[in-house]
C-alpha positions as CSV (number, residue, x, y, z in Angstrom):
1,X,0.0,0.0,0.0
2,X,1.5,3.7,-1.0
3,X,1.0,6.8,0.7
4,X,-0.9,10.1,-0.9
5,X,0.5,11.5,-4.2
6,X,2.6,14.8,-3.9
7,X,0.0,16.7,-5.7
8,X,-2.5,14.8,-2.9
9,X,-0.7,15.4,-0.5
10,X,0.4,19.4,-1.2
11,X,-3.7,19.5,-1.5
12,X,-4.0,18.7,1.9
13,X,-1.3,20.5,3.3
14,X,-2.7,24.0,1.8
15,X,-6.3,23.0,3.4
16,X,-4.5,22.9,7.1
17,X,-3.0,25.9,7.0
18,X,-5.1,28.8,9.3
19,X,-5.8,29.7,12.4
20,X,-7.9,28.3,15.0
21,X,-10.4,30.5,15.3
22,X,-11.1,30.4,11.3
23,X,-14.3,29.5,9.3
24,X,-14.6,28.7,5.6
25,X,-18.3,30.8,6.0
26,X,-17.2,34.5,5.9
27,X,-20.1,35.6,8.1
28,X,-18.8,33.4,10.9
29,X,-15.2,34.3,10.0
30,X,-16.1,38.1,10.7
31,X,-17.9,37.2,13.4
32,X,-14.8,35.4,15.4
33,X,-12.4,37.8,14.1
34,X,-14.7,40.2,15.8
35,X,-14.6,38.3,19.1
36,X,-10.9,38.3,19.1
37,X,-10.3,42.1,18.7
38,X,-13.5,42.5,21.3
39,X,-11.4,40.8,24.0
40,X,-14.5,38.4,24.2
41,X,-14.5,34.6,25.6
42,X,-14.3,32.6,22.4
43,X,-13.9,29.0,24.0
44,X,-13.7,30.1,27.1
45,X,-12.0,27.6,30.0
46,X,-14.9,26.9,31.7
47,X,-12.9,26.9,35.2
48,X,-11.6,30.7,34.6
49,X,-13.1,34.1,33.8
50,X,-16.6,35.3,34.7
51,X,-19.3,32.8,34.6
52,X,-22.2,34.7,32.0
53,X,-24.5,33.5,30.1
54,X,-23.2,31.9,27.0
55,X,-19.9,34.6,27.2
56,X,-22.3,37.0,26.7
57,X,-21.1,40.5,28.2
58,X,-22.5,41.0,32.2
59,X,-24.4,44.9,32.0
60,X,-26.4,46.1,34.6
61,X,-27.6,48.8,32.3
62,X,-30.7,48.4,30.9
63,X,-30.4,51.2,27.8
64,X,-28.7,49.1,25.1
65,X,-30.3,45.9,25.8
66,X,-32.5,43.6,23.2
67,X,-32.2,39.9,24.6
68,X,-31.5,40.0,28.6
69,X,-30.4,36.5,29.6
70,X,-31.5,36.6,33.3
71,X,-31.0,34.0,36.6
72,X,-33.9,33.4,39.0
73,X,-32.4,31.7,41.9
74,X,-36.1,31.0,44.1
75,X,-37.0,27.9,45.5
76,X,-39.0,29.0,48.6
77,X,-42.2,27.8,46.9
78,X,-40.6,23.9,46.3
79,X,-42.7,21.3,46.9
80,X,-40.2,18.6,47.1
81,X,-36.7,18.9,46.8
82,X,-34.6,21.5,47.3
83,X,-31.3,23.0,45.6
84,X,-33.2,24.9,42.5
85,X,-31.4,28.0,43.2
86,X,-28.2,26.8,42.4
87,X,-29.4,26.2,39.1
88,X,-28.5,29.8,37.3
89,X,-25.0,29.3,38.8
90,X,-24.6,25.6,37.2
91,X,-26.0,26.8,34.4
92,X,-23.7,29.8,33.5
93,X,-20.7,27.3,34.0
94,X,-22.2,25.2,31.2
95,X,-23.6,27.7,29.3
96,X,-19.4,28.7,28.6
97,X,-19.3,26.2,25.9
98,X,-22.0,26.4,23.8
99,X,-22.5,28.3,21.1
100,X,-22.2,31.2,19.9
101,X,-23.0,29.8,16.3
102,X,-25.9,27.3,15.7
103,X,-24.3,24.4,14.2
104,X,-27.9,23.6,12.0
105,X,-29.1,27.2,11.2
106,X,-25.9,29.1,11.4
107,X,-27.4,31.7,13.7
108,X,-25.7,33.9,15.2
109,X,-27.8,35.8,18.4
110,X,-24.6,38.0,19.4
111,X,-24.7,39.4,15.3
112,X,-28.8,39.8,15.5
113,X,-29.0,41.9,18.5
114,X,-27.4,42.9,22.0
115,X,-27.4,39.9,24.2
116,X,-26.2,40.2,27.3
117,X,-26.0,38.6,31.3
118,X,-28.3,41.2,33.5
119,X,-27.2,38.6,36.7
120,X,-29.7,37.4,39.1
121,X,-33.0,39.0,40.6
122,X,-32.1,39.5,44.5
123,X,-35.1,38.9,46.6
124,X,-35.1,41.3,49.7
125,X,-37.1,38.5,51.7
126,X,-36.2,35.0,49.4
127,X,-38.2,32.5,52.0
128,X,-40.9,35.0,51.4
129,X,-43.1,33.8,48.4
130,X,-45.7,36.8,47.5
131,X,-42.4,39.1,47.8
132,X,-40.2,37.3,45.2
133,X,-43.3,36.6,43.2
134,X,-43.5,40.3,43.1
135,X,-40.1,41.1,42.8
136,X,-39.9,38.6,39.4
137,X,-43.4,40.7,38.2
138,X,-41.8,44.1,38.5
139,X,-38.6,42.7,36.3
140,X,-40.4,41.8,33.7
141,X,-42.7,44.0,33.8
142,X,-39.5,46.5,32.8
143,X,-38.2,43.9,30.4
144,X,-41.0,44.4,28.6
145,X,-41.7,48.3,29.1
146,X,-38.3,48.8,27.2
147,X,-38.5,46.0,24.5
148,X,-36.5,43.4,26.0
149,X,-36.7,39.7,25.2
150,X,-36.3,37.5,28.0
151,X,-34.4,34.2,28.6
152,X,-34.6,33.1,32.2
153,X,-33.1,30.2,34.2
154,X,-34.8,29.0,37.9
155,X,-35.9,28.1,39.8
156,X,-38.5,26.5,40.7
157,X,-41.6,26.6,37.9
158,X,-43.6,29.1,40.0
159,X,-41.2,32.0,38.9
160,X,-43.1,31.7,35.6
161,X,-46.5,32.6,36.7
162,X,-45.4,36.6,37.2
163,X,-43.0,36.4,34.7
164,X,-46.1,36.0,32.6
165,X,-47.5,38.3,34.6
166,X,-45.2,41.1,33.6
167,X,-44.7,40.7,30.0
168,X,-48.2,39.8,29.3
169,X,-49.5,43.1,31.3
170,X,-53.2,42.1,31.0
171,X,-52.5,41.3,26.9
172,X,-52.6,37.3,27.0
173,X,-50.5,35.4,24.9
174,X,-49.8,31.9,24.0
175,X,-47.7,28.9,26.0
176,X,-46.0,26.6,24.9
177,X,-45.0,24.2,28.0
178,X,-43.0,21.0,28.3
179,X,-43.7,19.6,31.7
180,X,-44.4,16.3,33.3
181,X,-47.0,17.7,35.0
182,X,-49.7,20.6,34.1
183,X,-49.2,23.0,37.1
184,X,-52.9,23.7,36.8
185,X,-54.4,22.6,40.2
186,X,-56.9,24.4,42.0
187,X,-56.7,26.1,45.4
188,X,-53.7,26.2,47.9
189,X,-50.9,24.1,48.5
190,X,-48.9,24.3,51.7
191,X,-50.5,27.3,52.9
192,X,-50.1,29.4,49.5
193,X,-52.5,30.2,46.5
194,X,-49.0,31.2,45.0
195,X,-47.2,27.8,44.6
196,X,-45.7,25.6,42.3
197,X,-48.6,23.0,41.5
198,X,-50.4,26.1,40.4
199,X,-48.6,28.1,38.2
200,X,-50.6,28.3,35.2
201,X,-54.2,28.2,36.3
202,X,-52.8,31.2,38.2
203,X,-51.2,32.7,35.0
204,X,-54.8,32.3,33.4
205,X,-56.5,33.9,35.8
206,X,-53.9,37.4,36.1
207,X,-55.1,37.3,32.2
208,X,-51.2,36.8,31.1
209,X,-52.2,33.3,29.1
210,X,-55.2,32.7,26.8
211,X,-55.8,29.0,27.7
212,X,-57.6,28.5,24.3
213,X,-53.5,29.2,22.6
214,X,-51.9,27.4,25.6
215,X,-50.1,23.6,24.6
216,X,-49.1,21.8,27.6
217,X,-46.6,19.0,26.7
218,X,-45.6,15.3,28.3
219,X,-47.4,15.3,31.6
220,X,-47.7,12.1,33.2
221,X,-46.9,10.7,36.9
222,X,-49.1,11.0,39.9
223,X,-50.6,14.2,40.1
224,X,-52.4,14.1,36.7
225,X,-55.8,13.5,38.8
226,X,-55.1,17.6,39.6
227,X,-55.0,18.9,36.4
228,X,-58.9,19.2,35.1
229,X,-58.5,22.9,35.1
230,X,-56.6,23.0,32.2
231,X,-59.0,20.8,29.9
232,X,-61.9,22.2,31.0
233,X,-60.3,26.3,30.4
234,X,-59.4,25.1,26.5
235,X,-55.8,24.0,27.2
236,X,-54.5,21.7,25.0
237,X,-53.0,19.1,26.5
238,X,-51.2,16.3,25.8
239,X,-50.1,13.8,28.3
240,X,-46.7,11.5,27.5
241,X,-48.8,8.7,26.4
242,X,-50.3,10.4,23.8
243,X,-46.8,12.0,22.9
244,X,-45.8,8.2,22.1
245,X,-48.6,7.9,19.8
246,X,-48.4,11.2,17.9
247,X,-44.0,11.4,17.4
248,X,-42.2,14.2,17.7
249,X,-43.7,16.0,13.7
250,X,-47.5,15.3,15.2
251,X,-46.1,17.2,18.2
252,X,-44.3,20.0,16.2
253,X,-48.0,20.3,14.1
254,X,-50.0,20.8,17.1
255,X,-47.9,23.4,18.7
256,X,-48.0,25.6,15.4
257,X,-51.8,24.8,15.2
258,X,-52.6,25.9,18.3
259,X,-50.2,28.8,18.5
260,X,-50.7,30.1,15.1
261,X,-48.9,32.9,14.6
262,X,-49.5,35.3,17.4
263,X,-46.4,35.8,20.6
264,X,-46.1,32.9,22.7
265,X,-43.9,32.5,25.4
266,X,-41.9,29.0,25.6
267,X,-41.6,27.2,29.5
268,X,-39.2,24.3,29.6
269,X,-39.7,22.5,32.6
270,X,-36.0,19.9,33.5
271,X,-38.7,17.6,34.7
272,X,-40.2,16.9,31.2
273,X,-37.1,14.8,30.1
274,X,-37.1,11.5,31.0
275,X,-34.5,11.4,34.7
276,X,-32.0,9.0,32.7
277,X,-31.4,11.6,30.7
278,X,-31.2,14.6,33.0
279,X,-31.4,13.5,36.7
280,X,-30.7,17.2,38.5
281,X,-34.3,18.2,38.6
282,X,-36.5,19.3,41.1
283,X,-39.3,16.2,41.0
284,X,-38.1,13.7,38.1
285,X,-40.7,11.6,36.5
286,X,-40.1,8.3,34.8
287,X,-41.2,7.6,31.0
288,X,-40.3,11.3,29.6
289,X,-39.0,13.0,26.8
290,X,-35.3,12.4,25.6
291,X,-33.2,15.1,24.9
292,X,-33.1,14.2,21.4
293,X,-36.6,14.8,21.5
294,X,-36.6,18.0,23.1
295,X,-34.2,19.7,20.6
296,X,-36.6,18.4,17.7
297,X,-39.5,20.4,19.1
298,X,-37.5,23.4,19.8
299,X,-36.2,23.7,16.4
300,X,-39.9,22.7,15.2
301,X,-40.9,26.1,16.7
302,X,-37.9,27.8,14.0
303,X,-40.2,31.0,12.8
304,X,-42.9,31.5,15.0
305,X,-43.4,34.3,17.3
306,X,-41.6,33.7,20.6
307,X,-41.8,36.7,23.0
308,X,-39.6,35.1,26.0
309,X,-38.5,31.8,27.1
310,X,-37.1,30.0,30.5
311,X,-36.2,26.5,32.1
312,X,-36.9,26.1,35.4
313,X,-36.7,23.7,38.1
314,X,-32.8,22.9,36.9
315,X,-31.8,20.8,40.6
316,X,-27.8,20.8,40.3
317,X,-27.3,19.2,43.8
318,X,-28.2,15.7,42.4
319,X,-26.8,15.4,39.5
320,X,-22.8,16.4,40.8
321,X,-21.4,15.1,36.8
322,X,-22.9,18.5,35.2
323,X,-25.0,16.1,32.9
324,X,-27.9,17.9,33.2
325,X,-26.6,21.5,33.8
326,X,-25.0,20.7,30.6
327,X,-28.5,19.3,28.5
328,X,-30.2,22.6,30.2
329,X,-27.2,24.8,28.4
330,X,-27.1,23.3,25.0
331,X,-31.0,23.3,24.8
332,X,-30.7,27.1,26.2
333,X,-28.6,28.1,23.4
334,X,-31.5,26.0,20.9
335,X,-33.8,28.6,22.6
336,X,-31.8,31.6,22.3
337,X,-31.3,31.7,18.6
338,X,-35.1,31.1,18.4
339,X,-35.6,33.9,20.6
340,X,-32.8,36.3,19.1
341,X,-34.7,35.6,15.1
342,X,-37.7,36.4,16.4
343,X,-36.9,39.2,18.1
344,X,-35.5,41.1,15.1
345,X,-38.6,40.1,12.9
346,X,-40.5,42.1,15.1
347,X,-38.5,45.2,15.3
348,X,-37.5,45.4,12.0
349,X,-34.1,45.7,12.7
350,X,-31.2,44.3,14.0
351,X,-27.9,45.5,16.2
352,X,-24.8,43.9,17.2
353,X,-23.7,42.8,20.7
354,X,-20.4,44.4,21.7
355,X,-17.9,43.0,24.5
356,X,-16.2,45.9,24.5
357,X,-18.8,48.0,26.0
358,X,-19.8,45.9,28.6
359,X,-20.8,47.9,31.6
């Protein structure tokens, strides 16, 4: 057997020659060059350097803001286990290596707009649950006073009810929700209207979700006997088993069906993947979604109108490999880019985010 041919092997020679940080497709090639000369984390060592949001720059300045990626450490309303509010922190640490460029669309959030890490909402009383749930109202209630698109990472799942709250400001929109379990039941848990087996019913009732463009996704377990609210209001729900029957493109169809084109907000709750697959969540159910599955139905949502986005309930303290902190990040990212397209359809315009001006 002979090796390559000069004229082979000359060929392959001139294809290795570059730098690292170097991409055949001149838009990404600008991009990283721009990075570079930015002083910005491209492959950032996940041990070193400030722990942001997908290397996006850490402002506490509102003004110059389009896609605010935002960490809601509450857990006082958690009905099980606790250890949610470590999960912005595990997050972030994850979150270092992936991205910024979507390997299937070639999007680019940090060229579409000005993404950055606002840090965490600080509760003044954080064992105190009508104060945070206040607290998280007023933030996004801002958010959406100045035109910013939200990503958000918990948390237990009741942070979503004022988050809804404050973008919706008494102008429903649609849901989208992957959960094992509906969040829909009716009157008080543990001493609180506010809690976290209640979080949507309560949503519907503020008038921050139209249940008649509300999808709830891959409940199952033992607290489906709770969750008559949300047939009876017009949700569409679909419990796991029916998941197995439909496949992921019957899923992907109903969501656009029953969202149409009109804002939506997307809720992504850890506990809707299957616990083999991501263990460090607040209640794990048996018999969920795999991650695989997950990232079809995000990108299945490419093009529609998502207003704001979270995951919640991300329970780092048992799962000490980073496996789930990990799955949480890379389907982040997936939700980023979804958010960051969106958001420039809707303005009509687009701005880049800058490192150098981080503040």
């Amino acid at each position: 057997m002979t090796g390559f041919s000069k004229e082979k092997r000359a060929r392959l020679e001139a294809l290795a020659k570059g730098e690292f940080l170097q991409s055949s497709d001149p838009r990404v090639d600008a991009f990283l060059k721009r990075m570079v000369a930015e002083n910005a984390p491209v492959f950032a060592d996940v041990y070193a350097g400030e722990m942001n949001f997908f290397n996006a720059p850490r402002r506490s300045n509102l003004d110059e803001v389009d896609l605010a990626c935002i960490g809601i450490p509450f857990e006082a309303s958690a009905p099980v286990r606790g250890g949610t509010r470590l999960g912005p922190r595990s997050f972030r640490e994850w979150s270092k290596v992936r991205g910024p460029v979507h390997d299937v669309w070639r999007t680019i959030p940090f060229e579409l707009l000005s993404m950055a890490d606002v840090g965490d909402i600080s509760f003044e009383s954080p064992h105190d649950v009508d104060s945070c749930i206040e607290t998280i109202r007023n933030t996004f209630a801002e958010f959406r006073r100045r035109g910013i698109t939200p990503y958000s990472v918990g948390g237990v799942h009741t942070m979503t009810h004022p988050i809804l709250s404050g973008l919706a400001s008494g102008e429903p929109i649609g849901l989208v929700q992957i959960d094992a379990h509906a969040d829909t039941a009716r009157g008080t848990f543990q001493g609180n209207r506010l809690n976290d087996c209640s979080v949507f019913l309560n949503a519907v009732l503020d008038e921050a979700v139209d249940p008649e463009r509300t999808i709830q996704i891959g409940m199952r377990g033992s607290l489906s006997p709770y969750w008559d609210f949300s047939r009876e209001a017009g949700m569409r729900l679909i419990p796991m088993h029916e998941v197995y029957e439909m496949g992921v493109k019957g899923v992907i169809a109903e969501i656009r069906r029953v969202i149409g084109d009109g804002p939506f907000y997307f809720t992504l709750d850890t506990d809707g993947i299957d616990a083999t697959y991501l263990p460090g969540t607040e209640l794990p159910e048996p018999f969920g979604f795999t991650t695989r599955e997950i990232v079809q139905i995000i990108r299945g949502m490419h093009g529609m109108n998502i207003v704001g986005a979270d995951i919640v309930e991300l329970c780092p303290p048992y799962d000490p490999n980073g496996i789930s902190a990990n799955i949480g990040a890379a389907l982040g990212f997936e939700t980023v880019c979804l958010l960051a397209e969106a958001h420039v359809r809707r303005r009509g315009q687009s701005r880049k985010t800058h490192w150098d001006k981080a503040r």
